[in-house]
Backbone bond lengths (Angstrom), bond angles and torsions (degrees), N, CA, C in turn:
res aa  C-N    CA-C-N  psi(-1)  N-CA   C-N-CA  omega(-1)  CA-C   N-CA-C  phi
1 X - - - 1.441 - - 1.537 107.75 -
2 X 1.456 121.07 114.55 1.377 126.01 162.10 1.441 130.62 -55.81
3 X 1.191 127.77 172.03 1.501 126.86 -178.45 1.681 88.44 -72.20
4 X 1.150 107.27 -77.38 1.746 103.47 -159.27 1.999 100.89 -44.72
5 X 0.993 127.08 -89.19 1.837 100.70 168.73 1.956 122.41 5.72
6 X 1.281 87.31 -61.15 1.601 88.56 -168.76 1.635 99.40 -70.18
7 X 0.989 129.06 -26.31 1.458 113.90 -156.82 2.006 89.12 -97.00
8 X 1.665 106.11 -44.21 1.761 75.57 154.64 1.253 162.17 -80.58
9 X 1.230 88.22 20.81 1.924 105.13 179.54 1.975 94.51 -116.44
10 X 1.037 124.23 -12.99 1.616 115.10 167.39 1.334 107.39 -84.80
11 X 1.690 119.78 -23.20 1.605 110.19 -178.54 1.200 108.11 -100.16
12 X 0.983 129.89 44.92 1.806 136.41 -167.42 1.592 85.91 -104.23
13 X 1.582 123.89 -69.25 1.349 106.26 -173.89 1.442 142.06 -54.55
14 X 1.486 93.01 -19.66 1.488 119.27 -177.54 1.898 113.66 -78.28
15 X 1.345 95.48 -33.04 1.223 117.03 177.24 2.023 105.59 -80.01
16 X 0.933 101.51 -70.05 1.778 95.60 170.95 1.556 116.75 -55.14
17 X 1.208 104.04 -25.67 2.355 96.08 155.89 1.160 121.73 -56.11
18 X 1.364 124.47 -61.07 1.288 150.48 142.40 1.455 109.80 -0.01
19 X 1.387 106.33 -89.06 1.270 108.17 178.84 1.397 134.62 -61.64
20 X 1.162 117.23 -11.93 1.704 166.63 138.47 1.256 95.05 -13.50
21 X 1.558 97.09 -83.15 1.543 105.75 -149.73 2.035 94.50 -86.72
22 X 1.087 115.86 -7.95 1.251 107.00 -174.32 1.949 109.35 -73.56
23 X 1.084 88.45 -35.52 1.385 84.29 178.57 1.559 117.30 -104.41
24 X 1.162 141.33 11.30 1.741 142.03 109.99 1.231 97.25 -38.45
25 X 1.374 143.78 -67.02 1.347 128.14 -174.81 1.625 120.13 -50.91
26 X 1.311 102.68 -52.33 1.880 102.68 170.62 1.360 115.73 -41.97
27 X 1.001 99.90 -55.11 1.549 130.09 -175.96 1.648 106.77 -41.44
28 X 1.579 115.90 -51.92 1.344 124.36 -154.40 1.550 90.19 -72.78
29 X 1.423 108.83 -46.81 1.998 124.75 -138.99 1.552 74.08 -81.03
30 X 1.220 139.25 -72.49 1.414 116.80 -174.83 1.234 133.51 -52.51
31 X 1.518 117.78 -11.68 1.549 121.46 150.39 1.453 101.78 -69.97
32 X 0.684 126.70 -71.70 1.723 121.19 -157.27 1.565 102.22 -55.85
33 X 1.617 134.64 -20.62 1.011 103.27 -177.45 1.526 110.63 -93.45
34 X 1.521 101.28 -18.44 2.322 104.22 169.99 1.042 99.87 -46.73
35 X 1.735 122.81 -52.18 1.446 111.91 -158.21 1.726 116.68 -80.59
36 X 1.815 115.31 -22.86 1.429 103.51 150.14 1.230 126.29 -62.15
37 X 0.817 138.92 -8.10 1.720 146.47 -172.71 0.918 117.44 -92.52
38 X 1.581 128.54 -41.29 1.333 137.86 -176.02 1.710 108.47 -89.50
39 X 1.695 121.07 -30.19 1.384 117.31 150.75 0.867 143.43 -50.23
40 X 1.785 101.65 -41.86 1.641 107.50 160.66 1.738 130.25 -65.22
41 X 1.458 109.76 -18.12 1.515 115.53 170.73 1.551 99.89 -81.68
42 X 1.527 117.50 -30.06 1.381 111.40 -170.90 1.536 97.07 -72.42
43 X 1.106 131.17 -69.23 1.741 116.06 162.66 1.630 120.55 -14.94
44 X 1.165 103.42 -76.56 1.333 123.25 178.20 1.937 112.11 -19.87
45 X 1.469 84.72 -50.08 2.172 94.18 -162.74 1.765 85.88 -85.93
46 X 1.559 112.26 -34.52 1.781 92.76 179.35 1.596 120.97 -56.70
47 X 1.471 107.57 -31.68 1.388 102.80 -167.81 1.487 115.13 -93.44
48 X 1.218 81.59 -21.55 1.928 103.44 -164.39 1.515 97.95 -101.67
49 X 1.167 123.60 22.99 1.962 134.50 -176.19 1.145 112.69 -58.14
50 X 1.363 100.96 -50.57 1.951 126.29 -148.51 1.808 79.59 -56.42
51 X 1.090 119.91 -67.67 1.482 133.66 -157.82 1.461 109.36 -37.81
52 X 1.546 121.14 -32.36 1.737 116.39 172.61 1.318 103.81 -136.43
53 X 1.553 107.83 53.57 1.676 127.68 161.76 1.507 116.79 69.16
54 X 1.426 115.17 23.83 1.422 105.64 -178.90 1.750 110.20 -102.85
55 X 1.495 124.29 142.37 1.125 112.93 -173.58 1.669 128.57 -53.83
56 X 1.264 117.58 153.00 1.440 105.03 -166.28 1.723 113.22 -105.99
57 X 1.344 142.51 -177.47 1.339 133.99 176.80 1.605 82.58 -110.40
58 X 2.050 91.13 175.84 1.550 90.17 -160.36 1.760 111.74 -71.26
59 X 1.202 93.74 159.45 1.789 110.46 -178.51 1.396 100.77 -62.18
60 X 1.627 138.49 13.91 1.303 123.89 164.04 1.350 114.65 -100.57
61 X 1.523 103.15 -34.61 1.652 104.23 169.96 1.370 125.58 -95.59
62 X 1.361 114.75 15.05 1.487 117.71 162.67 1.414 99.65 -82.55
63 X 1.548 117.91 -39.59 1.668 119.47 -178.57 1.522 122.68 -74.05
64 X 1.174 108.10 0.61 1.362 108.86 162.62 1.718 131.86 -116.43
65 X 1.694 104.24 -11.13 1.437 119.44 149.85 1.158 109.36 -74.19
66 X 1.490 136.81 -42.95 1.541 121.78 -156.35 1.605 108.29 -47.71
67 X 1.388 104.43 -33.24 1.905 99.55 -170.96 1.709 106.01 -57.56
68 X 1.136 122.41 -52.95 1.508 132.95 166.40 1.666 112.35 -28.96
69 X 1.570 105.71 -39.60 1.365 107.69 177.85 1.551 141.03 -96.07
70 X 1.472 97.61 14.63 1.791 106.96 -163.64 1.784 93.22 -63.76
71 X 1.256 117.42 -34.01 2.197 111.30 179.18 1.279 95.56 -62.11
72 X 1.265 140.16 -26.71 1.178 128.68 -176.60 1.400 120.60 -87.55
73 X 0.916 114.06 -33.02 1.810 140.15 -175.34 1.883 85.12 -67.63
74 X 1.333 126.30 -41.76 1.384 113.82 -154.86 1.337 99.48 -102.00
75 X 1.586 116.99 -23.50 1.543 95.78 169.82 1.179 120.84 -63.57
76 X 1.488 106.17 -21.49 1.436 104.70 -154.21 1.926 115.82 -80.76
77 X 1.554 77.10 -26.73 1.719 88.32 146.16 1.091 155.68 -83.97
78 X 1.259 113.67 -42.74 1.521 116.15 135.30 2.028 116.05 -30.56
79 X 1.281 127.06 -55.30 1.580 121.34 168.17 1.425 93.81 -56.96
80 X 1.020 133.59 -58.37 1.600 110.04 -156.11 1.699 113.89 -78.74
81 X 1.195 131.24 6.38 1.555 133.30 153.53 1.330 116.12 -99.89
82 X 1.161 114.49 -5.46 1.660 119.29 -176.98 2.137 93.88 -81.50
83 X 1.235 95.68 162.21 1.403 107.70 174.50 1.584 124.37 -93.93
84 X 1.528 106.01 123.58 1.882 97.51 -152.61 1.458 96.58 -50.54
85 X 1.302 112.11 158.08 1.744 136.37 161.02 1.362 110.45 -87.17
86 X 1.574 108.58 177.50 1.221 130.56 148.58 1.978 109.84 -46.02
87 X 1.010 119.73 -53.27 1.480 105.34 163.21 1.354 158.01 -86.26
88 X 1.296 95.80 -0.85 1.450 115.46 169.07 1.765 125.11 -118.13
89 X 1.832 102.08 -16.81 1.329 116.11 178.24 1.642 118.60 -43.21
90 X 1.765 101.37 -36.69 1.778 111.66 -168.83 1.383 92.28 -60.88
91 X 1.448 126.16 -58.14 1.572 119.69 -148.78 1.294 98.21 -107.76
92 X 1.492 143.93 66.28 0.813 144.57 177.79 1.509 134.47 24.60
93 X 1.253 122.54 16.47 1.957 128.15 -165.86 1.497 86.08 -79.71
């Protein structure tokens, strides 16, 4: 058994941590970005409520979030010229 052999069979464990923790890391960053995504719709239906009857917060602080919301304002247009899917077809969006 040569040096280079030996030193790749001692970095094998070091190497499977590695790869270990890389994908707990994938893992995390695609949680964190569902859960920005789904806050921003949760914003989205608070301010944007009134529109399918849900109560609204006051008309001063919707006017000072709306700037925060123009990406939202445009998806939401962009969904409403798109042609319903399989997931949005049931409830009409």
């Amino acid at each position: 058994m040569n040096l280079r052999e030996f030193l790749h069979r001692m970095s094998l464990p070091f190497r499977f941590l590695v790869e270990f923790h890389r994908g707990f890391q994938l893992n995390y960053v695609r949680g964190l970005q569902w859960e920005e995504e789904e806050l921003e719709n949760i914003l989205a239906l608070i301010l944007f409520g009134s529109y399918i009857g849900l109560p609204h917060p006051p008309v001063e602080l919707t006017y000072r979030l709306l700037p925060h919301m123009l990406r939202e304002i445009y998806v939401m247009q962009e969904k409403s010229l798109e042609r319903p899917g399989i997931k949005t077809g049931w409830i009409g969006i």
